[in-house]
One Martini backbone bead per residue (centre of mass of N, CA, C, O) as a GRO file, in nm:
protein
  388
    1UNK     BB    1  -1.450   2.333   5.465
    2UNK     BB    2  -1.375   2.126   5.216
    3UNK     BB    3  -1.579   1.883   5.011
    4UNK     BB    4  -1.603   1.665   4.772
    5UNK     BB    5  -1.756   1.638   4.512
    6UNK     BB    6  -1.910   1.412   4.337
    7UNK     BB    7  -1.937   1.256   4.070
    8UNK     BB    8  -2.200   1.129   3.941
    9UNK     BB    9  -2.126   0.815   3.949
   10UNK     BB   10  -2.061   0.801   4.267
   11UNK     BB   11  -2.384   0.826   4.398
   12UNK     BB   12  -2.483   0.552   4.455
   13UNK     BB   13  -2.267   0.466   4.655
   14UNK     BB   14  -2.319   0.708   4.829
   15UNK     BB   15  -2.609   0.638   4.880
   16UNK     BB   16  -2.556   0.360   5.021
   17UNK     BB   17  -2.417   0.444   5.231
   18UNK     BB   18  -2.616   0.643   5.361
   19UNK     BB   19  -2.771   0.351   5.433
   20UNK     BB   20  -2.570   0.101   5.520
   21UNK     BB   21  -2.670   0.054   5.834
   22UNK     BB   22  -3.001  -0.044   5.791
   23UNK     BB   23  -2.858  -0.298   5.606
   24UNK     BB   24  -2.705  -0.457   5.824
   25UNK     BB   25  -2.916  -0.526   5.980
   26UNK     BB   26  -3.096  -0.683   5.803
   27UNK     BB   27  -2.856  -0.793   5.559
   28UNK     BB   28  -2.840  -0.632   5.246
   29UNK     BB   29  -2.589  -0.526   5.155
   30UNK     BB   30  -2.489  -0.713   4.934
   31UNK     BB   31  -2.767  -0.694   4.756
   32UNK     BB   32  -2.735  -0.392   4.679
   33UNK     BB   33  -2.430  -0.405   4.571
   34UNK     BB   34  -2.531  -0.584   4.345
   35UNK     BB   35  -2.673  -0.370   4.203
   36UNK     BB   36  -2.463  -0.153   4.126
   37UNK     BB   37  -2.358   0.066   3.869
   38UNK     BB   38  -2.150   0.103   3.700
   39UNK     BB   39  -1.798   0.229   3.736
   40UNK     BB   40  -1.625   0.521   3.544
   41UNK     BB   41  -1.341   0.637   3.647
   42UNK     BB   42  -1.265   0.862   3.394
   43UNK     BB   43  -1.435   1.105   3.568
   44UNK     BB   44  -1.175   1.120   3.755
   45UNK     BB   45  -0.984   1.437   3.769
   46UNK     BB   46  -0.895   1.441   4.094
   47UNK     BB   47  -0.777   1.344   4.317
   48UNK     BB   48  -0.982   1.409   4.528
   49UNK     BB   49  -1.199   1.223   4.388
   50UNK     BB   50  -1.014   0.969   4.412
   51UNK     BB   51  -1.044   0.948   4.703
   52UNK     BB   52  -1.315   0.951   4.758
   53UNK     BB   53  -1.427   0.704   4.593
   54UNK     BB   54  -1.183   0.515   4.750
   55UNK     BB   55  -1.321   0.537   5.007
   56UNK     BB   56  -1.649   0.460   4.927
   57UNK     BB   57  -1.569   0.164   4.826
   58UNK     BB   58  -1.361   0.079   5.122
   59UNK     BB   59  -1.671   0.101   5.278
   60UNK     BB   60  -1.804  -0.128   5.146
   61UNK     BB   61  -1.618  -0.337   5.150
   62UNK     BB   62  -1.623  -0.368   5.436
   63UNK     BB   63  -1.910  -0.437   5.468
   64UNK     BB   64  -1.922  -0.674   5.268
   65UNK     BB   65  -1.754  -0.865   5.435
   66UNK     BB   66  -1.869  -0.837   5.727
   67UNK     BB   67  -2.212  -0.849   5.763
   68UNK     BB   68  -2.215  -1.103   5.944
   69UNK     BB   69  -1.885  -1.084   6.056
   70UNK     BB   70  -1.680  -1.352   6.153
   71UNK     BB   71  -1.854  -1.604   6.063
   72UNK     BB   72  -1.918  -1.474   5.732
   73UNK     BB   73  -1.690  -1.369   5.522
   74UNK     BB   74  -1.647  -1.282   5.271
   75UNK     BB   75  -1.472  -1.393   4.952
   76UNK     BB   76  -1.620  -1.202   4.726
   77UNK     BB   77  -1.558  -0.923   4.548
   78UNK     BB   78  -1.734  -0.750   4.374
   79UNK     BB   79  -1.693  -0.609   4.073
   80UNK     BB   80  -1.861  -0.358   4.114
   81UNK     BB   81  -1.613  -0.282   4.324
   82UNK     BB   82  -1.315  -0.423   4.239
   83UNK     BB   83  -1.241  -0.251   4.019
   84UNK     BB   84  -1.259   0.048   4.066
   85UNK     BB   85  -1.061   0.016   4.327
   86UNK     BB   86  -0.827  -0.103   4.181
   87UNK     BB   87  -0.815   0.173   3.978
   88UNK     BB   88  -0.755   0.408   4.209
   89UNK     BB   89  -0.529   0.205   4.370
   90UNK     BB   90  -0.307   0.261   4.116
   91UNK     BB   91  -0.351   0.580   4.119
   92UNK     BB   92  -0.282   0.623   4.407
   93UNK     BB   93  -0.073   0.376   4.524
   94UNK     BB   94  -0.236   0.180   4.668
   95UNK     BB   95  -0.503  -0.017   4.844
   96UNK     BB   96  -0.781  -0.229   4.808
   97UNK     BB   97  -0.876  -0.085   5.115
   98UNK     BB   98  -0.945   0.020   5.408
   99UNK     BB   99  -0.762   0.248   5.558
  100UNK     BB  100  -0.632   0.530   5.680
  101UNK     BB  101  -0.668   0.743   5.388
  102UNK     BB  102  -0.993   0.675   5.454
  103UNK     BB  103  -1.029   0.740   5.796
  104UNK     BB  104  -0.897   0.986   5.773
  105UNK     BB  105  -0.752   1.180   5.543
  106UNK     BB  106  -1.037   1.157   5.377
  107UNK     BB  107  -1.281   1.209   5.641
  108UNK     BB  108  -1.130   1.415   5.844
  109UNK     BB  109  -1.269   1.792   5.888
  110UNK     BB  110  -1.181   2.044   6.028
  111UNK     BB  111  -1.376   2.333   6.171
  112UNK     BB  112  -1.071   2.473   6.369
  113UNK     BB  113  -0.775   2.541   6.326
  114UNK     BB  114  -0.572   2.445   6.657
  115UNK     BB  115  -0.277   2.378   6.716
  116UNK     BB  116  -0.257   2.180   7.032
  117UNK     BB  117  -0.543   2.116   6.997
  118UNK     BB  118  -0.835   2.027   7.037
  119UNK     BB  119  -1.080   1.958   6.793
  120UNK     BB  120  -1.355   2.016   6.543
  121UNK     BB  121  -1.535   1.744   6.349
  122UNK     BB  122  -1.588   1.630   6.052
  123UNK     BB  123  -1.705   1.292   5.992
  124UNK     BB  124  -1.834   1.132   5.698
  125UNK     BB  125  -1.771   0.836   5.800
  126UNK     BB  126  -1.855   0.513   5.887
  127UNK     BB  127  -1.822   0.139   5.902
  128UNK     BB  128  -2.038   0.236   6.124
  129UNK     BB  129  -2.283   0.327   6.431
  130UNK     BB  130  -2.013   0.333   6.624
  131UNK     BB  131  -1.874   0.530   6.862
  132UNK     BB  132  -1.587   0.426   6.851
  133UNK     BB  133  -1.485   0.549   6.622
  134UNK     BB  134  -1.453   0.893   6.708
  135UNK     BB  135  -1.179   0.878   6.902
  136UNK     BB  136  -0.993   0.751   6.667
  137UNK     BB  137  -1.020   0.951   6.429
  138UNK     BB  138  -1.009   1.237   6.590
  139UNK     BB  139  -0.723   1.176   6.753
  140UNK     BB  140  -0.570   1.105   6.453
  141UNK     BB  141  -0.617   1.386   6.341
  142UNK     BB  142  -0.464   1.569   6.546
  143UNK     BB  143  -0.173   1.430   6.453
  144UNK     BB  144  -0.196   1.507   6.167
  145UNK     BB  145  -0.193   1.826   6.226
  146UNK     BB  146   0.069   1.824   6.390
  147UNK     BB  147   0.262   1.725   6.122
  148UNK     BB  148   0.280   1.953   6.014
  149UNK     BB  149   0.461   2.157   6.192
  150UNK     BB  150   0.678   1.955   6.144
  151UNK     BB  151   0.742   1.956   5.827
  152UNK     BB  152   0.842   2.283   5.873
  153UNK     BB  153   1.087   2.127   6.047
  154UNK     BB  154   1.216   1.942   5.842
  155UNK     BB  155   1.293   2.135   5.659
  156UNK     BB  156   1.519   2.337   5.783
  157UNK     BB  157   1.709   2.126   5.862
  158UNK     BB  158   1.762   2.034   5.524
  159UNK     BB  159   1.860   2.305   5.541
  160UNK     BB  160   2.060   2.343   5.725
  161UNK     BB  161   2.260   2.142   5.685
  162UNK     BB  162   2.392   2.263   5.396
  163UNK     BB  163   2.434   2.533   5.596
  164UNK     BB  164   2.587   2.470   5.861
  165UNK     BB  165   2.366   2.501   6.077
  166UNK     BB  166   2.389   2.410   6.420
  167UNK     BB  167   2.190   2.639   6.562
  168UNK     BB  168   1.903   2.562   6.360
  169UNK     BB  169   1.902   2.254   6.448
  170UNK     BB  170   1.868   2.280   6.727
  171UNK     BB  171   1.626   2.415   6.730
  172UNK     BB  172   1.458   2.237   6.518
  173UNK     BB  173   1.476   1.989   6.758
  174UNK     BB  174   1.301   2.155   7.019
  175UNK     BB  175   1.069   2.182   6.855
  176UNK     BB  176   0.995   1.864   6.761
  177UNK     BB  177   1.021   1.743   7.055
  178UNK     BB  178   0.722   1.910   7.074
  179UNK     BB  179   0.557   1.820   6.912
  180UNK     BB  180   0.596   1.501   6.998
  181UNK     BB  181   0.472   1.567   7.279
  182UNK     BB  182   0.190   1.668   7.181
  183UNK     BB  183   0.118   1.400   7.086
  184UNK     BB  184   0.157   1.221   7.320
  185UNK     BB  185  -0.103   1.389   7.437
  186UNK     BB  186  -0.294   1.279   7.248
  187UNK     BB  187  -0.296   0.998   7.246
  188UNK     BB  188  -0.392   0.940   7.519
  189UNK     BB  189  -0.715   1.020   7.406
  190UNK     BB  190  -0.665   0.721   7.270
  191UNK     BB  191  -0.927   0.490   7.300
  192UNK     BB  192  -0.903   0.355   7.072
  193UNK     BB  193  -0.841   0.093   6.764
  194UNK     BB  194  -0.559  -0.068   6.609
  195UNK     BB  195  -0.527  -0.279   6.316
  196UNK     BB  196  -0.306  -0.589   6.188
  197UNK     BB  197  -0.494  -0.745   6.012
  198UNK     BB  198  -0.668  -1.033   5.830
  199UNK     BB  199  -0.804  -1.205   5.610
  200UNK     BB  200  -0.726  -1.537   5.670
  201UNK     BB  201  -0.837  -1.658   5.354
  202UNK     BB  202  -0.901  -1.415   5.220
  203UNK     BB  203  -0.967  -1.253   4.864
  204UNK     BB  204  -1.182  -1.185   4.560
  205UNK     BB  205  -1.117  -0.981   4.302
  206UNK     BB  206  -1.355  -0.950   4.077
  207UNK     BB  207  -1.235  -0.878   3.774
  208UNK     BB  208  -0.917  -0.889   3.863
  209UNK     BB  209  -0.601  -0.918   3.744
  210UNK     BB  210  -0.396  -1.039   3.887
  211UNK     BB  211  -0.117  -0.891   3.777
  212UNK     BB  212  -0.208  -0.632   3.984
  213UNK     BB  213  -0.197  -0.790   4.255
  214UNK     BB  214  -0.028  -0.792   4.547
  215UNK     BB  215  -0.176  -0.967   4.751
  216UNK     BB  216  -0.094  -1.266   4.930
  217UNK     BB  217  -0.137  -1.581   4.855
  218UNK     BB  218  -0.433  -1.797   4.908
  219UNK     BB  219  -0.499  -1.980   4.713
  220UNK     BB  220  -0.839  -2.110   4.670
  221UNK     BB  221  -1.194  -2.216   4.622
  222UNK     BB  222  -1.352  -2.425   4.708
  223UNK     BB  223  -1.330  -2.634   4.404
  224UNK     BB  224  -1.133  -2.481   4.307
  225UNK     BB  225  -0.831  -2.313   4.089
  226UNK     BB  226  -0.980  -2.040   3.996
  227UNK     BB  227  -0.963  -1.792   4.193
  228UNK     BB  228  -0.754  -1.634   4.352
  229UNK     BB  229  -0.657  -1.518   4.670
  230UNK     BB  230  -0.614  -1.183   4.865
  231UNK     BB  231  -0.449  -1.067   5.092
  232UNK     BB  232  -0.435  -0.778   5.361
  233UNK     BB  233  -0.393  -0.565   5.532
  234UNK     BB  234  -0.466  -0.407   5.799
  235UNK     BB  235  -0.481  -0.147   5.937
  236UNK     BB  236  -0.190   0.075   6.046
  237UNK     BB  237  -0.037   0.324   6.202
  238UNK     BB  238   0.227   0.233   5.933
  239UNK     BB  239   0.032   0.417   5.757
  240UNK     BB  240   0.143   0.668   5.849
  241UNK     BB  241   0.374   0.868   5.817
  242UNK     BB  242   0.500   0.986   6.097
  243UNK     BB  243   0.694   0.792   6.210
  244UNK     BB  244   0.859   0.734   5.913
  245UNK     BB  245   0.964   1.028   5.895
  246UNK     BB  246   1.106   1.029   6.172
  247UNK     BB  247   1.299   0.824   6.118
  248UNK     BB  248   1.437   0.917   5.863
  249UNK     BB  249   1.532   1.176   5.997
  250UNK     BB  250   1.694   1.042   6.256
  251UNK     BB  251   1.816   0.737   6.187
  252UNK     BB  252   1.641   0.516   6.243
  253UNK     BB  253   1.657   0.129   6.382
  254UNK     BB  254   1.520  -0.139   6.432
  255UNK     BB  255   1.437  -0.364   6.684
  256UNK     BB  256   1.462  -0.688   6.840
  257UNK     BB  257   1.396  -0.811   7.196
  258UNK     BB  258   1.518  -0.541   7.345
  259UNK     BB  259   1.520  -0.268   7.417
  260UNK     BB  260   1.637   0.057   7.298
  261UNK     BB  261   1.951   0.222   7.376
  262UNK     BB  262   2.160   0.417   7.524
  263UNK     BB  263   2.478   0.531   7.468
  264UNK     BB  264   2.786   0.554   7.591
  265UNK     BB  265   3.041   0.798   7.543
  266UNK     BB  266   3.278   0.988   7.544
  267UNK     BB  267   3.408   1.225   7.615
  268UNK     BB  268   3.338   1.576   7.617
  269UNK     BB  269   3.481   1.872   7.543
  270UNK     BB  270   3.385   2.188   7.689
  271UNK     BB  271   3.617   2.372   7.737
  272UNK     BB  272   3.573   2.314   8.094
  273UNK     BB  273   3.340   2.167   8.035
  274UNK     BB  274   3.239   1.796   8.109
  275UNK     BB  275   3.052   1.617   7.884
  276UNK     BB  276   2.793   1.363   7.853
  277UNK     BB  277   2.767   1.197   7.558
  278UNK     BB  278   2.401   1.080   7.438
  279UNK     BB  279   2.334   0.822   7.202
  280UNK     BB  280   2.218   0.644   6.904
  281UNK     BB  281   2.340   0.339   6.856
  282UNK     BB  282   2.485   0.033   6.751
  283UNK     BB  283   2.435  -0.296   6.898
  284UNK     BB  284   2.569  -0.629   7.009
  285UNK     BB  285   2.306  -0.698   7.137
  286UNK     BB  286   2.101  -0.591   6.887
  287UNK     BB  287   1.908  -0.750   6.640
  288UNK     BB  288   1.856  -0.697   6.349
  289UNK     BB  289   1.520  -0.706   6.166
  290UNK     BB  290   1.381  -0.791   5.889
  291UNK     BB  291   1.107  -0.810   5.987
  292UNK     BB  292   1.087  -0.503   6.049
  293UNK     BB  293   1.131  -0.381   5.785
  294UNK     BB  294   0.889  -0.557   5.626
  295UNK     BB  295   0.677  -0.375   5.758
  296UNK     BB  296   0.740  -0.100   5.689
  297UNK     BB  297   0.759  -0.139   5.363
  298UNK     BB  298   0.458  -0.238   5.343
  299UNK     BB  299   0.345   0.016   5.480
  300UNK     BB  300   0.357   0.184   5.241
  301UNK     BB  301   0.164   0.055   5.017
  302UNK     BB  302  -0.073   0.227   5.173
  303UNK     BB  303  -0.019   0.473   5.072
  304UNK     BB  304   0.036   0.715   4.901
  305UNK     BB  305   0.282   0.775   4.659
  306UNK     BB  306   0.368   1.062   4.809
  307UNK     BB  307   0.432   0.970   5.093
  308UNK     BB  308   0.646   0.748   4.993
  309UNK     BB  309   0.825   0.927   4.903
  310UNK     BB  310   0.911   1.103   5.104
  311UNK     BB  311   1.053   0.882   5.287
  312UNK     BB  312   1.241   0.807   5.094
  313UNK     BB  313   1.370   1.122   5.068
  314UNK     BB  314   1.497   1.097   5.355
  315UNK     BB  315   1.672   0.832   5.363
  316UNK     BB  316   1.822   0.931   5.072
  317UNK     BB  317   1.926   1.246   5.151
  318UNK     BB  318   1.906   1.281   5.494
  319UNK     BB  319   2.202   1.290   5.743
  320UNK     BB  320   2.158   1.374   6.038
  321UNK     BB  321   2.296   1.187   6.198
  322UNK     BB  322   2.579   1.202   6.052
  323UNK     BB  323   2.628   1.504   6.154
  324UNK     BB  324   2.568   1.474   6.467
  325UNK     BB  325   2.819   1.273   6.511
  326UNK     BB  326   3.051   1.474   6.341
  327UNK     BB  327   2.997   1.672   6.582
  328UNK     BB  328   3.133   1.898   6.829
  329UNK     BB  329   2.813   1.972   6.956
  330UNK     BB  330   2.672   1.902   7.214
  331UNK     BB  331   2.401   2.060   7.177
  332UNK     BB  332   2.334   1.848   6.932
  333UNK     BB  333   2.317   1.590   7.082
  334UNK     BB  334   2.106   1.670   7.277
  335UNK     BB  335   1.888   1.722   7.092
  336UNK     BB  336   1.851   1.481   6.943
  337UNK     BB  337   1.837   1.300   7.200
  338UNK     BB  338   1.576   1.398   7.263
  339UNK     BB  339   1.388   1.379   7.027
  340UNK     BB  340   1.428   1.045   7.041
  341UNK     BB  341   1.283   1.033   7.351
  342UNK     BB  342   1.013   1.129   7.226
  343UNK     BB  343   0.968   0.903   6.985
  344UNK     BB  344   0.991   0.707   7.193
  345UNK     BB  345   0.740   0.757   7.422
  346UNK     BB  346   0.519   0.780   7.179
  347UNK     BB  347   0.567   0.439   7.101
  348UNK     BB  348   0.460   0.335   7.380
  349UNK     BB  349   0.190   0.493   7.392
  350UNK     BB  350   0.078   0.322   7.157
  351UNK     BB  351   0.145   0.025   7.256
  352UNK     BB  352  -0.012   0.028   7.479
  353UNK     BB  353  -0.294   0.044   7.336
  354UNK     BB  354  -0.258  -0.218   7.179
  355UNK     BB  355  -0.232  -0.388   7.449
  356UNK     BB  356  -0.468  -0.369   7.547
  357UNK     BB  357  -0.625  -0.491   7.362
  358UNK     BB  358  -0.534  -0.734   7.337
  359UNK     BB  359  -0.584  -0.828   7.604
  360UNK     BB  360  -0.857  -0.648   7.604
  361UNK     BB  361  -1.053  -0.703   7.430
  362UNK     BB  362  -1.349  -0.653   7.251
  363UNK     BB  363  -1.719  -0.757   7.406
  364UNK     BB  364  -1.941  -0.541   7.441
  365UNK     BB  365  -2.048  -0.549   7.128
  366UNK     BB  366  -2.402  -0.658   6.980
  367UNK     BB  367  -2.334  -0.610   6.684
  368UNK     BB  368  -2.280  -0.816   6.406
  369UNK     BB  369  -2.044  -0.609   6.322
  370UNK     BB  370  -1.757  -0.646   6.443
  371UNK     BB  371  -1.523  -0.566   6.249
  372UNK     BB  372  -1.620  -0.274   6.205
  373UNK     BB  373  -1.556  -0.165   6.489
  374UNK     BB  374  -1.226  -0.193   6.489
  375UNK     BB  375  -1.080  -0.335   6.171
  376UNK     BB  376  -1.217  -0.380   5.901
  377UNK     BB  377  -1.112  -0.531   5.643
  378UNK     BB  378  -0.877  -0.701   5.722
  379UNK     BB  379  -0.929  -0.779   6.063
  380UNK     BB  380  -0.873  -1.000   6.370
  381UNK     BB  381  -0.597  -0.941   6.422
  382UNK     BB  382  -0.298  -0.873   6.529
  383UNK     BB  383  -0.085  -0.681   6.588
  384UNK     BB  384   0.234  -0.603   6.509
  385UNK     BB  385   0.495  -0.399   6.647
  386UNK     BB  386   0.739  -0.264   6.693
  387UNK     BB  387   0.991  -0.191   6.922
  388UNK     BB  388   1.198   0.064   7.025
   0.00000   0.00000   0.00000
């Protein structure tokens, strides 16, 4: 388990952090924020310290927004951390504000890798000191660490494609399919929420040039016509990297309004045995929704440009789908088809939870910062992901 050094610079922010729990308590955490002395984030010269910065950054940004709470969410994000955010968040092809990459991806490391079992985490970093944030945090990061097994099987499938080897591709999704099946297991053990909400007014982000912002324009502050305010999605678990990398390996397609079936095709003969082979094509019963499109292409946005990529180049890329369609192999057909039927059940159980919280909010949490409890910076609207 290697931590990476903070540079000189962002040291008093990183202790500002392991202070801000009872400065929120106070109230006090935005004026202390605003005493931090400028971030010359120019000392940042590796990956890992500029994600370790925009954590850090990331996780005071959402104290310094919510520290009142839902009643009184900050408008204005001082320049003395809107900069330095927005300059690491440009650099690592990310988004200004606390998301996935910073809550589990660069937070939360494993201290025994045993993949397929609950891991034993140290986990650096937390929006509040409530301990609800540990088993989403730490069972998201089991998930993440199951899909590393994944990924090397995800290269084989696109070797073997390549050389039309059909046994080697069976394989190779028979074993994803347990992979994808083992995550749904660790999936159920995730008890806490995870929210696709935003600052339903918006963000300033003082000292950052209009150009440069991405998050959707709401108006201005009122009394004034600049600075424009900027929405943001807040976390969502379309931030991951795995359902999308799944889609695009398997060639799916989502939709909207009635559950996506698989469809029954014409009988094949194998030798003398009739098998009905049995996969997923597209149906004139079922919408496709632009809307659906824009909800993942929009969370990609939120990945660091790494991750973005690896997505867009299984898209556009690898053909499995349509290798499958056109072989004559049952037995591939078959296995597509469970591969596809697990990570169908595997979404399933991520909206029960998800439907949980939206049904059953919580309400049970008595400290002042609500929002930080279940939602970070983003805010506490309802998660809307499309069911498959």
């Amino acid at each position: 388990m290697v931590i990476p050094t903070p540079p000189s610079s962002l040291l008093p922010y990183k202790k500002l952090l392991e202070r801000s729990y009872s400065l929120l308590k106070t109230g006090e955490l935005r004026a202390a924020v605003q005493e931090l002395p400028t971030l010359d984030t120019s000392q940042f010269k590796t990956h890992e310290e500029k994600r370790l910065g925009h954590k850090i950054l990331a996780l005071l940004s959402a104290q310094y927004v919510w520290q009142d709470g839902d009643r009184n969410p900050a408008e204005i994000l001082p320049a003395v951390i809107a900069m330095p955010l927005m300059q690491l968040s440009i650099e690592l092809g990310c988004q200004p504000l606390l998301g996935h990459i910073d809550l589990v991806l660069s937070n939360c490391y494993p201290e025994k890798t045993q993949l397929g079992q609950r891991q034993s985490f140290f986990t650096e970093a937390f929006p509040s000191n409530e301990m609800n944030w540990v088993p989403f945090i730490e069972r998201t990061a089991d998930i993440e660490l199951m899909f590393s097994d994944a990924a090397k099987i995800i290269m084989h499938i696109i070797s073997s494609i390549r050389r039309n080897n059909v046994p080697m591709i069976v394989q190779c999704l028979d074993e994803l399919g347990d992979v994808i099946s083992i995550m749904r297991e660790m999936l159920l053990l995730l008890l806490s929420k995870w929210s696709h909400g935003q600052v339903s007014k918006g963000l300033v982000y003082e000292g950052v040039p209009d150009s440069v912002l991405t998050g959707a324009e709401e108006g201005c502050l009122e009394g004034n016509t600049l600075p424009k305010k900027r929405v943001y999605l807040g976390a969502s678990a379309g931030q991951s990297i795995i359902l999308q990398a799944f889609d695009a390996l398997l060639g799916i397609t989502h939709y909207d309004g009635e559950e996506w079936r698989p469809l029954s095709v014409p009988e094949v003969c194998l030798g003398t045995k009739i098998i009905t082979v049995v996969y997923f094509l597209n149906s004139s019963s079922l919408i496709h929704s632009p809307d659906t499109d824009k909800f993942f292409t929009t969370a990609r946005n939120y990945m660091i440009k790494e991750h973005r990529r690896f997505i867009e180049d299984l898209q556009r890329h690898v053909k499995l789908r349509e290798f499958v369609v056109s072989s004559d192999s049952c037995e591939l057909k078959k296995a597509y088809n469970t591969c596809v039927e697990e990570l169908l059940q595997f979404r399933r159980e991520h909206i029960k939870i998800v439907e949980k919280f939206i049904i059953e909010p919580s309400c049970k949490y008595s400290a002042n910062v609500e929002s930080l409890k279940s939602v970070g910076t983003g805010g506490t609207g309802v998660l809307a992901h499309p069911k498959v």
